[in-house]
PAMARMAR-778751 format. One record per residue (C-alpha): residue number from 0; residue in three letters; x, y, z. Coordinates in nm, 2 decimals, always signed. Example, Ala and Ser with C-alpha at 12.3 -4.5 7.8 and 13.67 -1.06 7.14 Angstrom:
# residues 2
+-----+------+--------+--------+--------+
!  nr ! rest !   east !  north !     up !
+-----+------+--------+--------+--------+
!   0 !  ALA !  +1.23 !  -0.45 !  +0.78 !
!   1 !  SER !  +1.37 !  -0.11 !  +0.71 !
+-----+------+--------+--------+--------+
This chain:
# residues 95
+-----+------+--------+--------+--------+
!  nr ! rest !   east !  north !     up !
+-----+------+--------+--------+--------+
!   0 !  UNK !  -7.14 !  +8.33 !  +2.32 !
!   1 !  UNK !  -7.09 !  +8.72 !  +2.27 !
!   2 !  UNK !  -6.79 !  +8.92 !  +2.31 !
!   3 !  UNK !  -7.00 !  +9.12 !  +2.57 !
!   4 !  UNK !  -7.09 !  +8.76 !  +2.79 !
!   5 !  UNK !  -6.72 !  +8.70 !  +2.76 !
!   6 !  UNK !  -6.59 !  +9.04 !  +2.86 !
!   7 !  UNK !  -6.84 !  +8.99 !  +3.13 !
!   8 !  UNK !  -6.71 !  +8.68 !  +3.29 !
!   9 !  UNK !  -6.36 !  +8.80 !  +3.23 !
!  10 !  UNK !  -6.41 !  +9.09 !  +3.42 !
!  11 !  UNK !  -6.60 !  +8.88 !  +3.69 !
!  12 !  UNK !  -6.30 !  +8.62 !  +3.73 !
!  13 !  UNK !  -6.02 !  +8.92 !  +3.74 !
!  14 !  UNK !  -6.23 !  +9.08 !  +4.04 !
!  15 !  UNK !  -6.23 !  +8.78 !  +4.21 !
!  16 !  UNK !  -5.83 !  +8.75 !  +4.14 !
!  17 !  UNK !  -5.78 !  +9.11 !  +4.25 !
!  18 !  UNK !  -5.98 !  +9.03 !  +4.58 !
!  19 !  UNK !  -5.82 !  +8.75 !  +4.64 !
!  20 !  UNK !  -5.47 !  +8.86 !  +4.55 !
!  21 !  UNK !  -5.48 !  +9.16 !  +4.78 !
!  22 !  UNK !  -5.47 !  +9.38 !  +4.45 !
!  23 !  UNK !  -5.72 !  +9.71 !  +4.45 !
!  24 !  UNK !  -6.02 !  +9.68 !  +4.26 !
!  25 !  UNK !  -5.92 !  +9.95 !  +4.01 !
!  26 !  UNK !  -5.63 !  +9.72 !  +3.85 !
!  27 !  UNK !  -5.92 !  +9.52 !  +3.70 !
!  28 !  UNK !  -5.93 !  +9.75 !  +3.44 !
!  29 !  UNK !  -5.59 !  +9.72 !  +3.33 !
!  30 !  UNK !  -5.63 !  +9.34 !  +3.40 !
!  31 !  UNK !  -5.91 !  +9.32 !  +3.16 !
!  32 !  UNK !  -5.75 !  +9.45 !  +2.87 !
!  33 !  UNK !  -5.48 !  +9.26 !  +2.90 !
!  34 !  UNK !  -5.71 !  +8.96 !  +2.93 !
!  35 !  UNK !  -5.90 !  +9.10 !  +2.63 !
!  36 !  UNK !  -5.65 !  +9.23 !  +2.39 !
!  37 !  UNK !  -5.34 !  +9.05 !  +2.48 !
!  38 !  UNK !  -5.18 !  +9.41 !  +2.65 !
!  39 !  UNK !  -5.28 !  +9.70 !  +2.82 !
!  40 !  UNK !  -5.05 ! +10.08 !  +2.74 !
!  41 !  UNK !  -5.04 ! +10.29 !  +3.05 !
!  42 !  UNK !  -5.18 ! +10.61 !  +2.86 !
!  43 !  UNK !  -5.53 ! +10.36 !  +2.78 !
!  44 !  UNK !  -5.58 ! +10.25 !  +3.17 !
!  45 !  UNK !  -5.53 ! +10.62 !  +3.24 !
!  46 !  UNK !  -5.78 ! +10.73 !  +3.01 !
!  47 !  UNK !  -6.03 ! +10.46 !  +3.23 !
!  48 !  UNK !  -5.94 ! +10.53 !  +3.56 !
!  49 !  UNK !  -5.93 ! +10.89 !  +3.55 !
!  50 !  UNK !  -5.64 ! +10.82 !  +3.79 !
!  51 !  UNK !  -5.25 ! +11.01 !  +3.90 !
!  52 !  UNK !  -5.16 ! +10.63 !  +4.03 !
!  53 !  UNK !  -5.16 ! +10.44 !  +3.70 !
!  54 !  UNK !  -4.81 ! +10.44 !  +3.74 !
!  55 !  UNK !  -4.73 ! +10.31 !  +4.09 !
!  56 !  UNK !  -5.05 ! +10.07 !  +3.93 !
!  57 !  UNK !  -4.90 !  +9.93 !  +3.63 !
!  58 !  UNK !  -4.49 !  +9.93 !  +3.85 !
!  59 !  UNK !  -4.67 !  +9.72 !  +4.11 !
!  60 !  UNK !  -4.84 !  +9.48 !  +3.89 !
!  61 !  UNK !  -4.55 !  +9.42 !  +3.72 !
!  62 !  UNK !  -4.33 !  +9.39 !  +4.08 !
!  63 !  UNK !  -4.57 !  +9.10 !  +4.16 !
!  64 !  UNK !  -4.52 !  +8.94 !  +3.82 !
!  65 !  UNK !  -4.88 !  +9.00 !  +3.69 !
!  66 !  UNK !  -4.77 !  +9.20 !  +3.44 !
!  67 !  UNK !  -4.50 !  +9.20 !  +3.25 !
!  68 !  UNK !  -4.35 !  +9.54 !  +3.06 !
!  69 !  UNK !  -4.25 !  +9.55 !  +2.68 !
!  70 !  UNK !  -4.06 !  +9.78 !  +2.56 !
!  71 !  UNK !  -3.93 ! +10.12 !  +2.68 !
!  72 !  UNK !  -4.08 ! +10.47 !  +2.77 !
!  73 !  UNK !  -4.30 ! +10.59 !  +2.51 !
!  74 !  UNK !  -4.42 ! +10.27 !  +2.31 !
!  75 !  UNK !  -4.40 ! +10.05 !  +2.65 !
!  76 !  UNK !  -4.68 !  +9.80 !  +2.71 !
!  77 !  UNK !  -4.80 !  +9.57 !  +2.93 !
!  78 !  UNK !  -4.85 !  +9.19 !  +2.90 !
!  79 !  UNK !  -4.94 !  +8.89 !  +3.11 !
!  80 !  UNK !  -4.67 !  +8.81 !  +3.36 !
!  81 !  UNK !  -4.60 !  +8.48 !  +3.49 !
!  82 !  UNK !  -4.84 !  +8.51 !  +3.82 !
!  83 !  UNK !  -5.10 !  +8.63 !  +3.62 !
!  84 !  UNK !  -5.43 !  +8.50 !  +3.62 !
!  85 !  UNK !  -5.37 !  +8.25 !  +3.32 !
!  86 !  UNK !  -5.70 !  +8.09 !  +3.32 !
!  87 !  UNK !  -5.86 !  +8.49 !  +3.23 !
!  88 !  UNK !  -5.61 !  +8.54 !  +2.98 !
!  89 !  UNK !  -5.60 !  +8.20 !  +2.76 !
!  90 !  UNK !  -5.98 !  +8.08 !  +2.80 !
!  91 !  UNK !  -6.13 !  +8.44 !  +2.74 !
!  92 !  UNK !  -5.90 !  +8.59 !  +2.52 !
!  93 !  UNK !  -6.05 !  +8.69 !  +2.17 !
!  94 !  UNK !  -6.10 !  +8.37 !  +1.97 !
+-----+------+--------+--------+--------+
């Protein structure tokens, strides 16, 4: 199986865990990456959203525990949190 196929069913399983969750749709993207890459840096899911709200985004997320914040400021990044969709993050991650 492709990256692409896995990206694919990643994304699909974090849309239904947004929907589900009550989260908005556009937190997939920052979902994604981390389910993808292991973390996701604010400036990055701004760049794909085109979006002012990353912020409030990425403070929510990490309010309900799906994400989890590293570091400070500048060089802060986001992780999986302990509510977190686990079974996106471990089964699809990059081999």
């Amino acid at each position: 199986m492709g990256l692409l196929d896995r990206s694919g069913r990643v994304w699909r399983a974090l849309s239904e865990f947004a929907e589900t969750s009550g989260l908005d749709e556009r937190v997939v993207t920052a979902l994604h990456d981390v389910a993808m890459a292991g973390r996701v840096r604010r400036s990055r899911y701004e760049h794909a959203e085109s979006l002012q709200q990353t912020q409030r985004d990425l403070r929510d997320l990490t309010t309900a525990q799906v994400l989890e914040p590293v570091g400070r400021t500048r060089a802060r990044y986001y992780t999986a949190g302990p509510a977190s969709h686990r079974r996106c993050s471990t089964s699809h991650a990059r081999p």
